[in-house]
N, C-alpha and C positions, 0 to 999 in steps of 0.2 A: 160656702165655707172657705174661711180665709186658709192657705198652706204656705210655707217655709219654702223657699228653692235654697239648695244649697249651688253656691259660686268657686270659681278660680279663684287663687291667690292673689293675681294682681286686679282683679273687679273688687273684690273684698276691701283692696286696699286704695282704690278710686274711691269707692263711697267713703271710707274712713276720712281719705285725705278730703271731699267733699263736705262733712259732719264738719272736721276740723276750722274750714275757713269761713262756715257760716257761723260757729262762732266766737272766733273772733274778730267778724260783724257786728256781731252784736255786742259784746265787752266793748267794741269804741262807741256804741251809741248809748247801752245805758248801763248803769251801776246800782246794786243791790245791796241792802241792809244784812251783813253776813246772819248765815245760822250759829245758833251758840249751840249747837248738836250736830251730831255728824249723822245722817242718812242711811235710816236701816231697809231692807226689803230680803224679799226671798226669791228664791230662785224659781218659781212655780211658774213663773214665763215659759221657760224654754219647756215644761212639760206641758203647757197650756195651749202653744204655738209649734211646738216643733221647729225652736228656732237654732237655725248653726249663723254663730257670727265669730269676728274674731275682734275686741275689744282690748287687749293687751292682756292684765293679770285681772281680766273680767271675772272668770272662774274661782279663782285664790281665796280661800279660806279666811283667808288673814281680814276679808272684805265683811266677813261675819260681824266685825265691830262699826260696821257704818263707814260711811266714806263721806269727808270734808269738800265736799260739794254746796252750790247753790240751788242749781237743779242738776236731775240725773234722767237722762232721756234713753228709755230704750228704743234704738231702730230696729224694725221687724221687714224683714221683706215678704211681700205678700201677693197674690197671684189677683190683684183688683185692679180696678182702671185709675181711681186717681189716689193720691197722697192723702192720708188723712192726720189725725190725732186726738190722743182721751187721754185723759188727768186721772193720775192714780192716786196720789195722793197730794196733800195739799198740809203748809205747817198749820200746824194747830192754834196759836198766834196769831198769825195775820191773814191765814188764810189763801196766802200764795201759793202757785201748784212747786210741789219742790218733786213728784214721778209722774213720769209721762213717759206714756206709748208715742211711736213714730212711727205707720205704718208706711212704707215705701212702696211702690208696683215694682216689682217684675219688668213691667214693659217700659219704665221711666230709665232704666239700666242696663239693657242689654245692647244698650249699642253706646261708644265713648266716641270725646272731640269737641274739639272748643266749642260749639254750639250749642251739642247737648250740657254740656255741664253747664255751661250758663245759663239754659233753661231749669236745670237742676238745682243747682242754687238756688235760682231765684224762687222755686218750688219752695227750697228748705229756709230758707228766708219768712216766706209765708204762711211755713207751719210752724216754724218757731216763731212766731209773733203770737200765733195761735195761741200756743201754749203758754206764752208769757202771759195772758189777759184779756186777748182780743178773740172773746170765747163768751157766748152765751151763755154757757154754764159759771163762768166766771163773775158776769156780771151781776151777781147777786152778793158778790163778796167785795165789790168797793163801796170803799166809806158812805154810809148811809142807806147801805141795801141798796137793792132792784131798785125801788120806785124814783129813788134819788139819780138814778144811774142811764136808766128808760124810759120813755114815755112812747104810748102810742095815742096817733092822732091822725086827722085827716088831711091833707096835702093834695092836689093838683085830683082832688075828687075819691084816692082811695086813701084806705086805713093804713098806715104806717109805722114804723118803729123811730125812733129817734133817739140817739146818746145826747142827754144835756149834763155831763159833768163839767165843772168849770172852767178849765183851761178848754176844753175841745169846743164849749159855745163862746168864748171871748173870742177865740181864735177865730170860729166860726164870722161875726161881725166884722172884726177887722178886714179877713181874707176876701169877705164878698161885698164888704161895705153896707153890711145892711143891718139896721137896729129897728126893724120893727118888732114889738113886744110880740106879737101872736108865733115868732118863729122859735120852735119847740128845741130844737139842738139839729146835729147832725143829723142827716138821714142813713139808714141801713137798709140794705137791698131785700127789697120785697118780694124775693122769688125762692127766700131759702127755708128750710126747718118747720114745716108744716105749721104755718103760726104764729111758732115764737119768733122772738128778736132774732134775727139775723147776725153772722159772725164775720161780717165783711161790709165796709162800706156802697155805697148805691152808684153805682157806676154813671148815671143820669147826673149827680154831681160833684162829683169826683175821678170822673176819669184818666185810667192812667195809674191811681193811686196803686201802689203793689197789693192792698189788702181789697180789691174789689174780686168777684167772683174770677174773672177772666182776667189774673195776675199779670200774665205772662206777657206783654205788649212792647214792638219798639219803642216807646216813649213812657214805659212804665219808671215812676219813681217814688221812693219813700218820703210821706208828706209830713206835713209837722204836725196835721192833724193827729195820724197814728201814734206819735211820739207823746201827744200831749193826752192822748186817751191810757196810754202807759203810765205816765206818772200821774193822771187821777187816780187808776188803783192804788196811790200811797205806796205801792212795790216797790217803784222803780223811781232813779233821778235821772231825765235824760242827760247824756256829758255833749253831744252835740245835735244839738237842732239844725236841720237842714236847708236855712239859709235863703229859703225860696224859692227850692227846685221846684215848688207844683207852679202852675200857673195856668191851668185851666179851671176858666171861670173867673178867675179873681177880679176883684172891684165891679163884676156885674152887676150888684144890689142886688134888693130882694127879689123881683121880676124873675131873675134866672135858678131862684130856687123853689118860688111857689108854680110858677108858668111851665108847661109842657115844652121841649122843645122844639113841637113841628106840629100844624095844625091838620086837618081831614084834606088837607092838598098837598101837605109834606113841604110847605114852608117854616121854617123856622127864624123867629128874631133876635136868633144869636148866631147870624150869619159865620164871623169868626173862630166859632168853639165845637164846629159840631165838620163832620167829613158824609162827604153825599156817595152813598154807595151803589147808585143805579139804580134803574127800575126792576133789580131782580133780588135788591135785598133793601134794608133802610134805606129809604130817599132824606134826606138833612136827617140822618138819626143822631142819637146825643149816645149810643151805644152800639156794638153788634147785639146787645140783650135787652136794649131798650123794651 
């Protein structure tokens, strides 16, 4: 059962000022179709959660008329191991989430410093992407439904999920040079949600990217994959694509997306793209979760 910790003044105001610069992260990267309504909810959180936060004029009455927001995300602090998030409501229109829960740990905040917030951000980064689109539950609300959006198929011998919206499989060909017809779209990591499609790209080919299950890496960066799988939901216009910070894998062809990356001796034929961890954990693996 998830509980509330009530915090000091200046923690309260480390994570405020943390919420605050992820974003505007995000306002430089992408831009929204405004609401013609202003955003109503009720207060039934904090009886639900037992939550003490300190938001500004959060409580204020005067908020009974809706607030001119895009989205409005509530953070909850919560006595779990990792950061989550669930879509509360979504415009009736387009279908974009406009309330969202933010569940934070406990234990991601009790100790501050330039490390940890950088890890923390980079957390709050990853769940607000979440929330923008990059969401299983979501994918049933870009243009054309579910089946336009996923496919599942068979790959490197098992059953897989694949995003094939348009921009993220152009990109897909270009990035890895490879146009053979049989390849279904991106991949998404087959180790999450009992089943369904996965809410993070497949770390086997994409590594590194921020939206893979194990975010968190020195050489983590925002790809343009991500970017482009936002504005197929029709939500969003990216304002800057980022220029070709990924580069693992790129121009390997098709070989490095349908091929394994290391055989029953633990060689692999993408000598340059994969890190050899010893004999006491992956030998040439293409992941730590491979």
């Amino acid at each position: 059962q998830m509980t509330s910790v009530i915090y000091d003044e200046s923690l309260l105001n480390y994570i405020i000022d943390c919420l605050n610069k992820t974003n505007k992260y995000i306002q430089k990267l992408i831009k929204v179709i405004r609401l013609d309504y202003h955003i109503k909810f009720s207060f039934s959180l904090q009886k639900n959660y037992n939550v003490t936060t300190k938001l500004g004029n959060f409580y204020d009455t005067s908020l009974e008329a809706g607030v001119e927001y895009d989205l409005v995300i509530f953070p909850i602090i919560v006595n779990t191991n990792s950061m989550s998030c669930k879509i509360i409501s979504r415009d009736k229109n387009t279908y974009r989430p406009i309330i969202s829960i933010l569940y934070i740990p406990n234990s991601l905040i009790s100790k501050t410093g330039k490390n940890i917030e950088l890890y923390f951000r980079s957390l709050l980064l990853h769940e607000y992407t979440h929330i923008l689109g990059f969401l299983n539950d979501s994918f049933q609300y870009f243009p054309g439904g579910y089946n336009r959006t996923v496919e599942k198929g068979v790959l490197r011998d098992r059953e897989r999920y694949f995003i094939k919206t348009k921009r993220v499989v152009n990109l897909l060909k270009q990035y890895y040079n490879c146009y053979d017809n049989d390849i279904i779209g991106l991949e998404l990591e087959d180790q999450d949600d009992n089943g369904l499609p996965s809410s993070h790209w497949e770390a086997r080919i994409l590594l590194g990217e921020y939206m893979n299950i194990e975010q968190y890496r020195p050489e983590v960066v925002i790809s343009d994959f991500t970017l482009a799988l936002l504005e197929d939901s029709d939500w969003y216009r990216v304002n800057n694509y980022t220029g070709g910070l990924m580069r693992f894998g790129k121009n390997k062809g098709c070989d490095f997306l349908k091929k394994e990356c290391s055989d029953q001796q633990g060689k692999t034929p993408f000598k340059n793209e994969f890190f050899d961890f010893g004999e006491d954990d992956h030998s040439s693996s293409c992941s730590s979760i491979s």
